[in-house]
C-alpha positions as CSV (number, residue, x, y, z in Angstrom):
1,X,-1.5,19.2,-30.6
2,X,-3.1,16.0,-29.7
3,X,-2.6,14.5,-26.3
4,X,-2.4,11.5,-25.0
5,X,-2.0,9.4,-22.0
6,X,0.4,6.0,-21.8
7,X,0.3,4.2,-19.2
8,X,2.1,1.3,-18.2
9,X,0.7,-0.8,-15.1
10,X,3.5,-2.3,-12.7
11,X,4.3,-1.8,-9.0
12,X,6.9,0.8,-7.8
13,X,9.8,-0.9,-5.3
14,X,12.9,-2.8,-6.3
15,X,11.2,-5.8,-5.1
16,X,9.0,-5.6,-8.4
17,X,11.4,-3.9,-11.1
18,X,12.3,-7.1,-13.2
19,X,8.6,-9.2,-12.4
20,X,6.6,-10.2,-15.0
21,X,3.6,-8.1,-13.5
22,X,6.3,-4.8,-14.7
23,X,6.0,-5.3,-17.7
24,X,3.7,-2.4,-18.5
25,X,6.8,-0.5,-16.8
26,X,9.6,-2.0,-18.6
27,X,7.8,-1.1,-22.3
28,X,7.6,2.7,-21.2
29,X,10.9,2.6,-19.9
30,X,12.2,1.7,-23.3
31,X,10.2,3.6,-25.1
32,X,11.3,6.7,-23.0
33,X,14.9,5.7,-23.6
34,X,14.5,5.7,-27.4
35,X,13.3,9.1,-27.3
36,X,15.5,10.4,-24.5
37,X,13.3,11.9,-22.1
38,X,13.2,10.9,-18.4
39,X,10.3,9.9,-16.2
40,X,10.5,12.8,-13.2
41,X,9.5,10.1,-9.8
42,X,8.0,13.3,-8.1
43,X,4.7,13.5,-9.7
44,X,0.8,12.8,-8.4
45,X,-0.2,9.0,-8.4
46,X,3.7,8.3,-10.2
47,X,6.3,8.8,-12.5
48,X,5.8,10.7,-15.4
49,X,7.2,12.3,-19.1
50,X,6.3,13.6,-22.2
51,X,7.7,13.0,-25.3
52,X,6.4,14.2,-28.9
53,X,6.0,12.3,-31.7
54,X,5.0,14.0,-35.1
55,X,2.4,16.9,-33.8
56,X,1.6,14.1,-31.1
57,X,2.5,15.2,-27.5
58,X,2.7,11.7,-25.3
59,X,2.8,11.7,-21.7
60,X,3.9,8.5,-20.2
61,X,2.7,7.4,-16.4
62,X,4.1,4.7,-14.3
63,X,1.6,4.8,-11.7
64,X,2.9,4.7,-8.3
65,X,-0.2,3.5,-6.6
66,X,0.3,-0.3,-6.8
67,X,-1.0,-2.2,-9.4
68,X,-4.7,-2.9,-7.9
69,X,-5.4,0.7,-7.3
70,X,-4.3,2.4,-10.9
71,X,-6.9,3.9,-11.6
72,X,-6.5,6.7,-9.8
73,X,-3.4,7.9,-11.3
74,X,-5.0,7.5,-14.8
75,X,-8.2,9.3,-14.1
76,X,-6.3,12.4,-12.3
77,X,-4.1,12.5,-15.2
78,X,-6.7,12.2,-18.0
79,X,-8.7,14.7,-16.0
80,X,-5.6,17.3,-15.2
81,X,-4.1,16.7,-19.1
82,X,-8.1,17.2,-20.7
83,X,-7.4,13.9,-22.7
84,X,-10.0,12.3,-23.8
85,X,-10.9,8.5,-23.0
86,X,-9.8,7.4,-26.5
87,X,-6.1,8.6,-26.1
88,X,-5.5,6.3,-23.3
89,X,-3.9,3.6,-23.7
90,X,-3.0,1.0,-20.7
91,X,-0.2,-1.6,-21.4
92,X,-0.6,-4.5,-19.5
93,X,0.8,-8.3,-18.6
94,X,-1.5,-10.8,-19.6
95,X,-1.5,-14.7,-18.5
96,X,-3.7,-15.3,-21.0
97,X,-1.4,-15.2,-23.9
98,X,1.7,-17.0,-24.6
99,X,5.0,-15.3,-23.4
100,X,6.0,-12.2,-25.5
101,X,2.2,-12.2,-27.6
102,X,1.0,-8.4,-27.8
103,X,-2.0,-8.3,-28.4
104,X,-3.8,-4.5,-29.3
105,X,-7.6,-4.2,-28.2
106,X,-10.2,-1.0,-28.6
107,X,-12.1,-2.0,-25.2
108,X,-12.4,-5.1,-23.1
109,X,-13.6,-7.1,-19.6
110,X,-10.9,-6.8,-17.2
111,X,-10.0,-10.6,-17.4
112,X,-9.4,-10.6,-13.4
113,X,-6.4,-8.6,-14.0
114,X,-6.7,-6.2,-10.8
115,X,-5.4,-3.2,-12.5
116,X,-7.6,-3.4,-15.4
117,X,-10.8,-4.2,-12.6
118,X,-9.6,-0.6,-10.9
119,X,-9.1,1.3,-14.1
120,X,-12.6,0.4,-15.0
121,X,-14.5,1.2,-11.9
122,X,-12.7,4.2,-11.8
123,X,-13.3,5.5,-15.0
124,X,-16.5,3.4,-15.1
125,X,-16.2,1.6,-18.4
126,X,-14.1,-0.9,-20.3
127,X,-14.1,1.5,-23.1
128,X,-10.4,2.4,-23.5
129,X,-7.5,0.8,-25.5
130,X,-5.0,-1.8,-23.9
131,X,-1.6,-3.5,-24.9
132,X,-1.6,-6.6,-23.8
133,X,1.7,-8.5,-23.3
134,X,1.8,-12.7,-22.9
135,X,3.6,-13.4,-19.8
136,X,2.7,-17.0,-20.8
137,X,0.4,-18.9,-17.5
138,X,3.4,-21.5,-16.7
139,X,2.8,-22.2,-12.7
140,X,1.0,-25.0,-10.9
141,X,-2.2,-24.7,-9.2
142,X,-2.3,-21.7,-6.5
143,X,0.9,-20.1,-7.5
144,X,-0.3,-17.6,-9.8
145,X,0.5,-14.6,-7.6
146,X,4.5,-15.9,-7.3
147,X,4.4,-16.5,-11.1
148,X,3.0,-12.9,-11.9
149,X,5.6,-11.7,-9.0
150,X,8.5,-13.5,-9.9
151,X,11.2,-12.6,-12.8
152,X,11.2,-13.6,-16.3
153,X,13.1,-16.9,-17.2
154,X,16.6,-16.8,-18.6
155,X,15.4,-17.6,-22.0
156,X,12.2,-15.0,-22.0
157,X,15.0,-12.6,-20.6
158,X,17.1,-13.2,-24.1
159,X,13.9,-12.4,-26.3
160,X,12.0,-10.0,-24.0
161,X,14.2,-6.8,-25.6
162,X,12.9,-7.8,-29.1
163,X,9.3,-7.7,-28.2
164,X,9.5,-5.0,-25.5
165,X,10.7,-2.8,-28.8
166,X,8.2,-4.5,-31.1
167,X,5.3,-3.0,-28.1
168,X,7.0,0.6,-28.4
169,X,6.2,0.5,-32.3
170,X,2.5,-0.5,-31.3
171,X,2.6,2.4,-29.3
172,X,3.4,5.2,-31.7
173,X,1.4,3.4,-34.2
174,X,-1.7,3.8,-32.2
175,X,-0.9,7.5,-31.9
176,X,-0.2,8.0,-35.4
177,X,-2.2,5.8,-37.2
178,X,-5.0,4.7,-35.2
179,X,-6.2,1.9,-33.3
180,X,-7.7,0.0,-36.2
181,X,-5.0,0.2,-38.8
182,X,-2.9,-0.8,-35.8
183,X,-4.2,-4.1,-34.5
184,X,-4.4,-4.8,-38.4
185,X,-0.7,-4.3,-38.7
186,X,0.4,-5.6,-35.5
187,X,-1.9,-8.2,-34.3
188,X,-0.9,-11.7,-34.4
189,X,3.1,-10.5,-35.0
């Protein structure tokens, strides 16, 4: 059975739960729920649980190592599971792209995104699939860091459920089908 390793960057504390930086945990939330399995909290570097899918066995992190240092939940987990680097997949908030854009990518720079910088040095390359999610970049000069921190808008809040369940369909889709075929079929939806 082929393995492989979901993870969704966010930052554990109620504080966080609803931010835009959560995203990453709100996705694997959902797509937990649809397949009704529960993350157990009392695992190394987070919460984590496994789901199949075909003769696809999934296990989805939440890392519990704050954002900036998740790395080191995804390379004890890839290590521990034996998954290799192209069965990882990271989903991610991204300023760059307009609220609720996903965007599906093979390999990339970290784009200052703190998480994405850790996962790389740790695994020491940008060679590994992301989901990125548009948190849209709608704050004035030197309040990016209360944007990413704060909650989604009433209006984003009405549409987020649609695209949250639009990014779990990404996410079997790269297991089933592949990256490529993928992005082809969901890029730019």
């Amino acid at each position: 059975m082929m393995k492989y390793l979901i993870t969704g960057l966010g930052n554990i504390g109620q504080e966080y739960e609803n931010t835009r930086h959560n995203i990453g945990f709100m996705i694997l939330d959902r797509l937990a729920a649809l397949s009704n399995v529960v993350f157990d909290v009392n695992k190394r570097y987070g919460a984590r649980a496994e789901m199949s899918l075909k003769n696809r066995q999934l296990i989805l992190l939440k890392p519990s190592t704050y954002m900036n240092l998740s790395g080191n939940a995804i390379r004890y987990w890839l290590q521990k599971e034996k998954i290799p680097i192209e069965n990882l997949l990271v989903v991610v908030d991204d300023l760059a792209l307009p609220f609720g854009s996903l965007r599906l990518k093979p390999k990339g720079s970290d784009a200052g995104h703190n998480g994405l910088k850790h996962i790389q040095a740790m695994l020491e390359t940008q060679q590994y699939s992301r989901l990125r999610f548009g948190i849209g970049n709608q704050y004035s000069a030197g309040h990016q860091l209360d944007f990413v921190l704060g909650d989604f808008l009433d209006e984003e809040r009405q549409l987020l459920p649609a695209r949250i369940d639009l990014a779990c369909d990404i996410i079997k889709s790269f297991c089933l089908a592949g990256i490529e075929i993928t992005m082809n079929q969901f890029n730019n939806k």
